[in-house]
C-alpha positions, 0 to 999 in steps of 0.5 A: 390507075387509081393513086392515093391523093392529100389535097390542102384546101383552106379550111380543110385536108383532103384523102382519097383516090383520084383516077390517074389520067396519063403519066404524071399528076401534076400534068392531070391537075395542070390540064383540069380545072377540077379533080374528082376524088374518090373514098374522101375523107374531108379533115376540118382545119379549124376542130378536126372533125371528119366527113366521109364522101363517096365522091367530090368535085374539088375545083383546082383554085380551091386546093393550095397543094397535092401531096405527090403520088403516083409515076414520076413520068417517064425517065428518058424525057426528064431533063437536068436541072438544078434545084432551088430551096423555097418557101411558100405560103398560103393561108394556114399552110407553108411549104419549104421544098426545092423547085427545080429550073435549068441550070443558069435560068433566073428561078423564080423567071422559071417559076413565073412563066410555068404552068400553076401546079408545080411539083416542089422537091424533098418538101415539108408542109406545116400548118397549125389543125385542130389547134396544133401544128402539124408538120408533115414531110413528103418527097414531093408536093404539088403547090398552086402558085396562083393561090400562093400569098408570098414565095421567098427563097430560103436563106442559102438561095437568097442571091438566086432570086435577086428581084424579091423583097425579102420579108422582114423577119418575125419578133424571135426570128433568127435570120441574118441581118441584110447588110446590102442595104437594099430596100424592097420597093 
């Protein structure tokens, strides 16, 4: 089954179908190193411009995050979990969304010992195109955390994640203020 794909490499987007192979896609791109896509159409991150390909080999560690799309698996194997709101990024991008571990499991433990791509929930990825900022939400997205520069929980999960630094915030930022005076190592 073909199913359309949005890929976010770091200097460009990329559109097109890829060949579905089993159930789930985050299962495919976690067993291949690299993907095939077809009708591509490559976005310059830096002026926008577009390029057309029949067809492209993209390699996995070239690729931040896929856009969920396609089957969610089957239904009788999914199991209960307990979603927790992240950030990531990467390069131009950043990506809030919920990743989902067992209920009482430490999550980032869970999202350490899991396979690279992993599927984050009721997701927005934002990067800045062409000169402006680009927002766009997705009801799944597929990140890779080996590419991934910094992850932090979201201000409502901090306490769930009690071993990562928390980046100090930006001039203007409006986080609250740390009053455990703990300092990251």
């Amino acid at each position: 089954m073909d199913i359309e794909f949005l890929a976010y490499a770091s200097d460009c987007r990329v559109a097109g179908y890829v060949h579905l192979e089993g159930e789930r896609l985050t299962d495919m791109l976690n067993a291949h190193t690299t993907i095939t896509v077809h009708d591509a159409l490559l976005e310059s991150l830096a002026d926008g411009h577009q390029v057309w390909e029949r067809s492209i080999e993209l390699a996995r560690d070239e690729v931040f995050a896929i856009e969920g799309a396609g089957p969610r698996g089957k239904e009788g194997r999914r199991i209960r979990t307990r979603p927790h709101r992240l950030q990531i990024a990467h390069g131009p991008y950043l990506v809030l969304g919920y990743l989902h571990a067992f209920p009482g499991a430490d999550p980032l433990a869970s999202l350490l010992r899991r396979e690279p791509m992993l599927p984050l929930t009721d997701a927005t990825i934002v990067t800045t195109a062409g000169g402006r900022v680009d927002a766009r939400d997705t009801a799944t997205i597929i990140v890779n955390r080996e590419l991934a520069e910094w992850i932090r929980p979201s201000q409502d999960e901090w306490m769930a994640f009690p071993n990562v630094p928390i980046l100090q915030p930006t001039f203007g930022a409006l986080l609250p203020k740390d009053l455990t005076w703990h300092v990251p190592a």
